[in-house]
C-alpha angles and dihedrals in degrees: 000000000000126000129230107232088245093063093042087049079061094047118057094052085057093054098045084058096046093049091050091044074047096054097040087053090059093044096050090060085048094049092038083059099046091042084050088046094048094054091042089061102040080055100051093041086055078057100052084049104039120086117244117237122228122233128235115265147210114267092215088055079052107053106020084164096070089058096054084044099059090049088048089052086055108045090043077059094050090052088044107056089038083057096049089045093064093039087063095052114081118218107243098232104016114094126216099232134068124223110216102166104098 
């Protein structure tokens, strides 16, 4: 296939067009991903800066101790009332007082 020089007059401005539309294309995917990469470490540098907030927790990670107090409460009320209850019952043969005269 051989070309006339007037179609090659018309031909070499048109390439010169489409390899610089070529080349920007190229250049747009470069500049989108230092553009990305920018943003992504400002980001990251407003992090390292920024104080983390803490999140609300839980009361019972807070004072573990409240909860072993309350089961101690109830377990010293148990005793207790187990303690009271054979207090109240009398033993059949045992006395209440001691004779210490001899």
């Amino acid at each position: 296939m051989s070309l006339k020089p007037i179609e090659m007059q018309g031909s070499f401005p048109r390439s010169q067009t489409a390899g610089k539309i070529q080349e920007q294309l190229q250049q747009r995917n470069q500049v989108g991903q230092d553009i990305i990469a920018a943003e992504n470490q400002k980001e990251e540098d407003h992090k390292r800066k920024q104080v983390n907030k803490a999140d609300s927790s839980d009361p019972s990670k807070l004072e573990p101790d409240k909860e072993n107090e309350k089961q101690n409460q109830q377990h010293k009320r148990k005793h207790k009332s187990k303690k009271q209850a054979e207090k109240a019952v009398e033993h059949p043969y045992k006395g209440k007082y001691i004779d210490y005269s001899g």
